[in-house]
C-alpha positions in Angstrom: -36.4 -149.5 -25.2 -35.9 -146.1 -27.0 -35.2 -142.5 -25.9 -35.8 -140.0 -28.4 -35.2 -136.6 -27.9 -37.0 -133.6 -30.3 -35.1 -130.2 -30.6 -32.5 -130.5 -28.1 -30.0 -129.0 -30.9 -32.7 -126.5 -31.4 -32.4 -125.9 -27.3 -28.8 -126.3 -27.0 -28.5 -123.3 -29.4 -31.1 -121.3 -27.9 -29.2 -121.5 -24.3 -25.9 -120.6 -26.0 -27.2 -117.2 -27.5 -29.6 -116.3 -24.8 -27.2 -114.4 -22.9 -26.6 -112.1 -26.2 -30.2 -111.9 -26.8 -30.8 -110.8 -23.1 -27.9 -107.7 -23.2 -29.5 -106.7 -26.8 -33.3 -106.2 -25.2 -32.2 -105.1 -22.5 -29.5 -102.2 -22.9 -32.4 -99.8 -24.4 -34.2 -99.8 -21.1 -30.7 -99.4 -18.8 -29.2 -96.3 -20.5 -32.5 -94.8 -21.0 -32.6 -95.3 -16.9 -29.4 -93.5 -16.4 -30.3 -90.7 -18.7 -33.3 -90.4 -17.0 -31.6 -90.5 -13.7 -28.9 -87.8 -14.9 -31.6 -85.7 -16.2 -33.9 -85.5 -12.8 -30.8 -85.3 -10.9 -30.0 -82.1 -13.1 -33.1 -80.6 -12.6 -33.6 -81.3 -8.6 -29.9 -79.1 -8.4 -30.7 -75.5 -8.0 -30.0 -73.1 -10.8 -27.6 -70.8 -9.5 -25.0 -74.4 -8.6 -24.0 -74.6 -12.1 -20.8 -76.7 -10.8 -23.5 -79.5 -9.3 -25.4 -79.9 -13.0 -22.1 -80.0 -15.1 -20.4 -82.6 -12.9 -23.5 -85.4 -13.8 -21.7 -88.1 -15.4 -23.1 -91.2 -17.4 -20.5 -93.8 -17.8 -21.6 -96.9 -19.9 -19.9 -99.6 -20.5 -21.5 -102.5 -23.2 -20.1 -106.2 -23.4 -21.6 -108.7 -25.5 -23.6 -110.1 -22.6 -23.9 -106.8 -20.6 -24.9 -103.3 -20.6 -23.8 -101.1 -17.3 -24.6 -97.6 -17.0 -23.3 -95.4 -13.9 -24.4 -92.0 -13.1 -22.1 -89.7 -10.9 -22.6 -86.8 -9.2 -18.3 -85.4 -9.8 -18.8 -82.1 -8.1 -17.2 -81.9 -4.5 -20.2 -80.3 -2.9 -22.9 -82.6 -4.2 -22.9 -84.4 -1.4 -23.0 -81.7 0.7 -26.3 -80.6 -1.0 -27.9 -84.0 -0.9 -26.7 -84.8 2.4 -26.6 -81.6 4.6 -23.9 -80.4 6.8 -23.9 -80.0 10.9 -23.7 -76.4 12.0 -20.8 -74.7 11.2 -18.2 -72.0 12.9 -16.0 -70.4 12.3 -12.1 -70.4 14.1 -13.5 -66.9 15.7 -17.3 -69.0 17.0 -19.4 -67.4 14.4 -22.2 -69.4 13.6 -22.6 -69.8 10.0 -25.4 -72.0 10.1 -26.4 -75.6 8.6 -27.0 -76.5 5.2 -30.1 -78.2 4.9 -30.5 -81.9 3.2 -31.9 -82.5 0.5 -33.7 -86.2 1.0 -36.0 -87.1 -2.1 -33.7 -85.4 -4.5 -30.4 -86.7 -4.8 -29.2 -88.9 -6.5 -29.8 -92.0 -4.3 -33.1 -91.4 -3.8 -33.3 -90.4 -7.9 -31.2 -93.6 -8.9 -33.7 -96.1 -6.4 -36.6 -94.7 -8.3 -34.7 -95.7 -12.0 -33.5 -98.9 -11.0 -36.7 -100.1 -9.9 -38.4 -98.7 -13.1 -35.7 -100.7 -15.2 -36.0 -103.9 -12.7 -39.4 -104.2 -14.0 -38.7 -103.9 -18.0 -35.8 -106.1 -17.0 -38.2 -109.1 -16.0 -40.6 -108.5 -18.9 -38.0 -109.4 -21.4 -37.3 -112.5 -19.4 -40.9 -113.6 -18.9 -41.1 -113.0 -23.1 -38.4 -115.4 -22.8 -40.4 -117.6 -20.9 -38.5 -117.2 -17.5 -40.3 -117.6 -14.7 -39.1 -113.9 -12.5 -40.5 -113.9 -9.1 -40.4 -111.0 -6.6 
């Protein structure tokens, strides 16, 4: 009795560049996702906080069998904007008041939105490599 096996080099150096192939499809969809994210974070900040839009930062950072992107939000009061503040006084008791949140529109809420959008282009290019991606 005989085993014969068909295209297991074939296979054997399919599984050794698949990890490659994977970072290659993929890195188009996840720094177009953080651009995305830095740009609708941008726009969400209010005009007259210059500081908040030039302190949204992309870092990158490509491997050959990975692709990360970060976005940060570098300004000190970003979260203060996304977040909120309690009501504040003054060392005299003057009220100056709360700063509202701003839930929706930061850049969690942005970023959640992206990563889920990328999550999805993410499992196509598996299922064209005939992964099985379940939910």
């Amino acid at each position: 009795m005989n085993l014969r096996l068909d295209g297991l080099d074939e296979l054997r150096d399919d599984l050794h560049t698949l990890p490659a192939d994977l970072a290659r499809e993929t890195q188009p969809a996840i720094i177009a996702a953080a651009d995305a994210t830095a740009s609708a974070l941008r726009a969400a900040y209010p005009f007259r906080t210059g500081n908040l839009r030039r302190g949204v930062r992309i870092r990158t950072r490509t491997t050959a069998v990975s692709t990360t992107a970060t976005v940060q939000s570098t300004a000190p009061t970003a979260p203060l904007w996304e977040y909120g503040t309690q009501v504040r006084r003054t060392q005299r008791g003057w009220n100056r008041g709360a700063a509202p949140a701003h839930p929706g529109q930061g850049l969690k809420s942005i970023a959640l939105r992206q990563r889920r959008a990328v999550e999805q282009q993410i499992a196509a290019v598996l299922t064209r490599h005939n992964f099985r991606v379940a939910r």
